[in-house]
C-alpha positions as CSV (number, residue, x, y, z in Angstrom):
1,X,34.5,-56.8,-52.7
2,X,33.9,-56.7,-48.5
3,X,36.1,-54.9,-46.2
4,X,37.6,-56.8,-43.9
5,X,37.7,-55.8,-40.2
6,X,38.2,-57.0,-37.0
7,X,35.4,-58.4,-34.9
8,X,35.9,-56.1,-32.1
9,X,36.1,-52.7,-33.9
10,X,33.3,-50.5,-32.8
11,X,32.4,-50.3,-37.1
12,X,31.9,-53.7,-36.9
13,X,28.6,-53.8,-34.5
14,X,26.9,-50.3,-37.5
15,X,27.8,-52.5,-40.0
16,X,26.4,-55.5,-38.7
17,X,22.3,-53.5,-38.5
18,X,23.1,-52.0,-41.3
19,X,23.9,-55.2,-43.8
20,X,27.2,-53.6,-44.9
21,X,28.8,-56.3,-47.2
22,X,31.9,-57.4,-44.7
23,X,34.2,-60.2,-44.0
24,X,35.8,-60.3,-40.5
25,X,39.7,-60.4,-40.7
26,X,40.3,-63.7,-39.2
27,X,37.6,-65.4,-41.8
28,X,39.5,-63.5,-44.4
29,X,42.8,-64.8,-44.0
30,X,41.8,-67.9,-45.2
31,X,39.3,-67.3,-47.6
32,X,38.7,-69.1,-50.8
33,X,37.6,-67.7,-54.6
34,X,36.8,-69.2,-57.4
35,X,34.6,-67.8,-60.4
36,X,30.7,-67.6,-59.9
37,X,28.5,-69.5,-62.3
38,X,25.7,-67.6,-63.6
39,X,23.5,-69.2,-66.5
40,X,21.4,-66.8,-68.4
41,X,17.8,-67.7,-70.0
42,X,18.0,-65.4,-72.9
43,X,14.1,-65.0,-74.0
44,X,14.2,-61.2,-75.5
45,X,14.5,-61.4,-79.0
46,X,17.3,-59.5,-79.6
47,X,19.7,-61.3,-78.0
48,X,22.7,-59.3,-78.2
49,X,21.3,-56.2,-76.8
50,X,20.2,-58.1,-74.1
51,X,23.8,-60.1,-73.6
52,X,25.5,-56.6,-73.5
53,X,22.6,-55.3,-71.3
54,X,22.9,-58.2,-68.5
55,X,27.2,-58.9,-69.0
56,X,27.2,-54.8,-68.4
57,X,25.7,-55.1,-65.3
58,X,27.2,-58.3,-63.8
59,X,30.8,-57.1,-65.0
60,X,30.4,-54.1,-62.6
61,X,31.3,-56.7,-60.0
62,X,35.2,-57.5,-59.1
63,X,34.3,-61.1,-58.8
64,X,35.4,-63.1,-61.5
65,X,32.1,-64.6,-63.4
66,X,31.6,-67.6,-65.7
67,X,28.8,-67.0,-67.8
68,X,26.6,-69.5,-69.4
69,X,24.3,-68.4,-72.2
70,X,21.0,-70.8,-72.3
71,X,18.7,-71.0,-75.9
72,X,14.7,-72.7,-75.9
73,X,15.2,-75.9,-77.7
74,X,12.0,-75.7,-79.6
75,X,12.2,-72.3,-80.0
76,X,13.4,-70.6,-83.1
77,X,14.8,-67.1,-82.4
78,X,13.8,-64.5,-85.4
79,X,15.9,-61.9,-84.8
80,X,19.4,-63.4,-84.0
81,X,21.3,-65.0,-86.5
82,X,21.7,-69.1,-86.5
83,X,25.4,-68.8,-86.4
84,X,25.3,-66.8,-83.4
85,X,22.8,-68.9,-81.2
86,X,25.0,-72.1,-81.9
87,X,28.1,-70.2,-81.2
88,X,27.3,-68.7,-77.9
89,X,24.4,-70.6,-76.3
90,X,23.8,-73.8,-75.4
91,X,20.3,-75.9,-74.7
92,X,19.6,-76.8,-71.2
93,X,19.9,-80.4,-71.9
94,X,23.7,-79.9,-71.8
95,X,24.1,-78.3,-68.2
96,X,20.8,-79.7,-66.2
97,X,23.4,-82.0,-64.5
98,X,25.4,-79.4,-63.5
99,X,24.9,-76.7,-60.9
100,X,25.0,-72.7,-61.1
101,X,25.5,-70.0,-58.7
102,X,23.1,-68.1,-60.4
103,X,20.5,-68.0,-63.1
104,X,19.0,-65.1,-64.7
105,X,15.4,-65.6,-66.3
106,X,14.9,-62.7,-68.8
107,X,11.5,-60.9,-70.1
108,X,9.9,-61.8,-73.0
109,X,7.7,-60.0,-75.7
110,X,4.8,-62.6,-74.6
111,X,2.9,-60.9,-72.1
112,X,-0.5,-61.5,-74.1
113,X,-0.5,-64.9,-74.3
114,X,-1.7,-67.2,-71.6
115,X,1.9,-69.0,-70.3
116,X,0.7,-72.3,-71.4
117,X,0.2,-71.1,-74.9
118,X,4.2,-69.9,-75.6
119,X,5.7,-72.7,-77.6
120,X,8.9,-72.8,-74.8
121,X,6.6,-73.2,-72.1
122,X,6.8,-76.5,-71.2
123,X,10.5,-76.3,-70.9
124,X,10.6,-73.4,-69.4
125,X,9.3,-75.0,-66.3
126,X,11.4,-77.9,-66.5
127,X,14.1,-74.9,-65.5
128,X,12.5,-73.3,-63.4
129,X,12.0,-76.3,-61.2
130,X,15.6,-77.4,-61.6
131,X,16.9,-74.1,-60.2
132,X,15.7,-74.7,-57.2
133,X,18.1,-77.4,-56.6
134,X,21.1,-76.2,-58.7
135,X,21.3,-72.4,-58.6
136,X,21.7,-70.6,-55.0
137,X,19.7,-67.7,-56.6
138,X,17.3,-67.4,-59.2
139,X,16.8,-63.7,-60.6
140,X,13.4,-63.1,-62.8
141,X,12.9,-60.1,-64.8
142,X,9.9,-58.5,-65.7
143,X,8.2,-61.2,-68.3
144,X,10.3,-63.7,-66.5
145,X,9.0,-62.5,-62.9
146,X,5.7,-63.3,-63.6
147,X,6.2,-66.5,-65.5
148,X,8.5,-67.5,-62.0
149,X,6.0,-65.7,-60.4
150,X,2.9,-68.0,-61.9
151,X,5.2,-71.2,-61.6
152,X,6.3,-71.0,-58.4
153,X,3.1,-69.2,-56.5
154,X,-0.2,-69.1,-58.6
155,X,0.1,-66.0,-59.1
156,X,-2.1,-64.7,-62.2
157,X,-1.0,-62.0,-64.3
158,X,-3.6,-59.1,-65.0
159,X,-3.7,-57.7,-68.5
160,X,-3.7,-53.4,-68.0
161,X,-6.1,-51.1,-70.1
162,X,-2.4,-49.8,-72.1
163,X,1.0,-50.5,-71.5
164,X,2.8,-49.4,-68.8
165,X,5.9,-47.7,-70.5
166,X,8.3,-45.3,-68.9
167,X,10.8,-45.2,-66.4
168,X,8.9,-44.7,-62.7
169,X,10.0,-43.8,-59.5
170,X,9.9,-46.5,-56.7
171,X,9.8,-46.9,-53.1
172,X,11.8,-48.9,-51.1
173,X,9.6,-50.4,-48.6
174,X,11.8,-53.3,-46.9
175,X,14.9,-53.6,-45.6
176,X,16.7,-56.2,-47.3
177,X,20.9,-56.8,-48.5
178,X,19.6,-56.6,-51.6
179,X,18.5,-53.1,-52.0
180,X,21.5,-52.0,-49.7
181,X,22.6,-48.6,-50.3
182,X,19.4,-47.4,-52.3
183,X,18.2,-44.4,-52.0
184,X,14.7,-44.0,-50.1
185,X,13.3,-43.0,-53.7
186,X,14.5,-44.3,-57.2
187,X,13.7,-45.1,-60.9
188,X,13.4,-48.0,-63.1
189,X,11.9,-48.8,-66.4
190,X,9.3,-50.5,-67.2
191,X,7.4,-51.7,-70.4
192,X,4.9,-53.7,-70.0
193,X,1.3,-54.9,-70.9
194,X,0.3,-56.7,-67.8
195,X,1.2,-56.8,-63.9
196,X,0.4,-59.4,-61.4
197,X,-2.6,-59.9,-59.1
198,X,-1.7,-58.0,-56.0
199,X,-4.1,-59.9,-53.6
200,X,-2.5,-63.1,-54.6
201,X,0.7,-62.1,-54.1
202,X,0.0,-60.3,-50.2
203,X,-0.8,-64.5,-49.9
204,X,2.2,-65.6,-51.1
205,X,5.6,-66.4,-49.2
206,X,7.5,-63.1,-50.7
207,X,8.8,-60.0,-49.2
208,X,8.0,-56.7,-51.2
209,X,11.2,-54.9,-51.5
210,X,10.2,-51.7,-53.9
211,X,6.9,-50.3,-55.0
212,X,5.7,-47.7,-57.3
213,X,2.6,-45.2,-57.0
214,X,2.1,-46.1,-61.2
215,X,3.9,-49.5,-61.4
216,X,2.6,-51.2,-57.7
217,X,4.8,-53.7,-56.0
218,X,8.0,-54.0,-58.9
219,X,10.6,-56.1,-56.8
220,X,10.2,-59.2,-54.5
221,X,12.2,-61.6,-52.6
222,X,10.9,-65.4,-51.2
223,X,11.6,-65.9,-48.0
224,X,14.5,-68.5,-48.4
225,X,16.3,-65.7,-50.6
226,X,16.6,-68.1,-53.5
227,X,14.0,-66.2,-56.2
228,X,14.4,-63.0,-56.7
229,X,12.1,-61.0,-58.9
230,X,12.0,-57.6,-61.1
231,X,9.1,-56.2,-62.3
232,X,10.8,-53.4,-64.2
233,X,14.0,-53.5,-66.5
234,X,17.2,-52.4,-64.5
235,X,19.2,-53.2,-67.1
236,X,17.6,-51.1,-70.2
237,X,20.2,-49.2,-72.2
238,X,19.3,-45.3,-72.3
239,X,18.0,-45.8,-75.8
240,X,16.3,-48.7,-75.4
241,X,12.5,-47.6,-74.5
242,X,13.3,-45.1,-77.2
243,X,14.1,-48.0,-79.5
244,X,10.9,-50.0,-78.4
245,X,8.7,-47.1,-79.0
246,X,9.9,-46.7,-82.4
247,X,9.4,-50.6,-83.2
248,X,5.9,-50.0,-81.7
249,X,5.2,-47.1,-84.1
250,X,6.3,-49.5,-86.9
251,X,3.8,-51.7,-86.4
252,X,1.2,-49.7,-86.0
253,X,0.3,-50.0,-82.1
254,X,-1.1,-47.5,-80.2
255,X,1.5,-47.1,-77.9
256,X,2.2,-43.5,-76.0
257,X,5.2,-42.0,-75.8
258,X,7.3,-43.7,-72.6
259,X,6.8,-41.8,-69.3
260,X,9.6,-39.6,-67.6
261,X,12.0,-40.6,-70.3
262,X,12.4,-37.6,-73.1
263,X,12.8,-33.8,-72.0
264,X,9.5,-32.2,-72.4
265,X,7.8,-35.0,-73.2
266,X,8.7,-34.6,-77.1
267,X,9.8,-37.5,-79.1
268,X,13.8,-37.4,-79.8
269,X,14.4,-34.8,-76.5
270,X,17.2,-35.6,-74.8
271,X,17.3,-39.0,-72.6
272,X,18.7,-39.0,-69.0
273,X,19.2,-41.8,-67.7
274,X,18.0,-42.0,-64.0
275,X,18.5,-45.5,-63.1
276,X,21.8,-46.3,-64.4
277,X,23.5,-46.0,-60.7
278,X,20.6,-48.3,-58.9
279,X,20.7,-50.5,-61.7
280,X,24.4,-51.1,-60.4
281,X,24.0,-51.4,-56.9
282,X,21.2,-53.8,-57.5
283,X,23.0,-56.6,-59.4
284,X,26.2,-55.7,-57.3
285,X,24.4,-56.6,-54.3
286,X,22.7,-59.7,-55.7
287,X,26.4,-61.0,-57.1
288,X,27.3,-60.2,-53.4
289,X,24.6,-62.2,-51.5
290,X,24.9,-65.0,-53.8
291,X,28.6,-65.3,-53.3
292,X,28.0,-65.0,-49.6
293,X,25.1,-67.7,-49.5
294,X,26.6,-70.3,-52.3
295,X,29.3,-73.2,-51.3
296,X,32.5,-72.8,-52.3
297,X,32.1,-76.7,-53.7
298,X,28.7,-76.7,-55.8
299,X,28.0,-79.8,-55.0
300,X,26.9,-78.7,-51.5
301,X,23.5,-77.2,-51.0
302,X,23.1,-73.3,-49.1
303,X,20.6,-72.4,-47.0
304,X,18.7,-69.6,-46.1
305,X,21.4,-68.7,-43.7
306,X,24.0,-69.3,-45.8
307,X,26.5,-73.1,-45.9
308,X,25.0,-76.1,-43.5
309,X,27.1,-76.5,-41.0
310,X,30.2,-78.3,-41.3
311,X,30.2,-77.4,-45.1
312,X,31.0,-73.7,-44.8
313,X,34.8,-72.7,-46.2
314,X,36.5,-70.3,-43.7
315,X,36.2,-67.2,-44.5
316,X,33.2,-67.1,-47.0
317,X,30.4,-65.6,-44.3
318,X,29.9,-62.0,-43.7
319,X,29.9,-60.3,-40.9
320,X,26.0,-60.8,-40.8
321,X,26.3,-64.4,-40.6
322,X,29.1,-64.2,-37.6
């Protein structure tokens, strides 16, 4: 949650430059809350990992959060159980009329195909272009980056000689709320078979947040804040590249051991996990600059800046925005 301070307190001006997440004490007084809405697009295949994965993260927040699971409607999920899916998630159909906070877009095991060959595709895009009228912000994650990456830009994805698996370190190479409190230097996973075409993107209406020496450019921003994109997998478990290498092994691919991940480089050495606290601070910030950019009635649309004018509930601006 922000502090709250009073405009004329010398703090006030430092945290202004240096995006501090604040609330000024006269805006606070009168400040409204309600829950954030945050839909999830569910793609990995197993789902439950990935719930706890993304509900761990997004619970780290003191804001209260609905959350809305979302399933492919022509797309039969292998590894999740029917009961479950019809349980917990529901098919767009049912909440295109409404709108979201946020919306997460997950990664997918589908990095080989060409987009327009994955069965989902087609619908996939139908959200995709409704989120950029219902949701305040849009978050992509690695399979999901590019595919919002490809919809949204052009931008083609480039198949690598083997996959990139491992956890990396990354440089943070713009300023931005998002990566707010990083470290100049941090880690991520990543595990993946293709990246994106770097010239493309340089053309494209994005801001490079983070960048790795191995991994390239792994996180991006469009200039109206509304997608937000993630090359790597902030919100891996610290067994889960183990687990993916073991799956690998099962079927037979030639797929080295993960990067940076076990002691020694020896299969089974212990695991520590260097990106658990970034992982954190990323998602808090993005639940923070959504709740600081979204209307406190859904039905009005944010800008860039944050409410149009006239529309903007007192108290819901930080001190950025004053």
């Amino acid at each position: 949650m922000p502090i709250i301070i009073p405009k004329e307190l010398p703090a006030a001006a430092v945290l202004q430059k240096e995006n501090v997440f604040a609330l000024l004490q006269h805006k606070a007084a009168k400040q409204e809350i309600r829950p954030l809405k945050i839909a999830i697009v569910n793609l990995m295949p197993k789902k439950i990992a990935t719930e706890n994965q993304l509900l761990r993260l997004l619970s780290q927040s003191p804001l209260q959060i609905e959350v809305t699971l979302l399933k492919m409607k022509y797309h039969e999920s292998k590894n999740t159980s029917v009961d479950h899916m019809e349980k917990f998630y529901q098919e767009f159909s049912v909440i295109q009329s409404q709108r979201f906070d946020g919306l997460i877009i997950t990664g997918a095991p589908v990095e080989k195909m060409t987009f327009e060959a994955i069965d989902y595709w087609q619908e996939l895009q139908e959200i995709m272009n409704w989120s950029q009228t219902n949701c305040t912000s849009v978050l992509h994650i690695c399979w999901g980056a590019q595919a919002g990456l490809y919809y949204h830009y052009g931008i083609e994805k480039v198949l690598y000689p083997s996959k990139l698996f491992g956890v990396f370190e990354q440089t943070v190479t713009h300023f931005h709320p998002l990566v707010r409190g990083f470290d100049d230097v941090f880690y991520t996973p990543h595990s993946r078979y293709t990246g994106i075409d770097e010239v493309q993107l340089a053309q494209a209406p994005l801001e490079i947040l983070a960048a790795g020496v191995e991994t390239g450019p792994s996180i991006f921003v469009s200039e109206d804040h509304k997608n937000v994109f993630l090359l790597g997998h902030f919100e891996y478990h610290t067994t889960t590249l183990n687990e993916e290498y073991l799956r690998d092994m099962e079927r037979g691919l030639a797929t080295a051991l993960p990067k940076n991940y076990f002691a020694y480089d020896r299969l089974g050495g212990k695991i520590t996990n260097r990106w658990r606290g970034h992982a954190s601070l990323f998602f808090s910030n993005w639940i923070n600059e959504t709740y600081l950019r979204t209307p406190y009635d859904l039905s009005v649309t944010p800008t860039k800046e944050g409410y149009r004018i006239g529309s903007e509930p007192e108290g819901r601006v930080s001190i950025n925005d004053d």
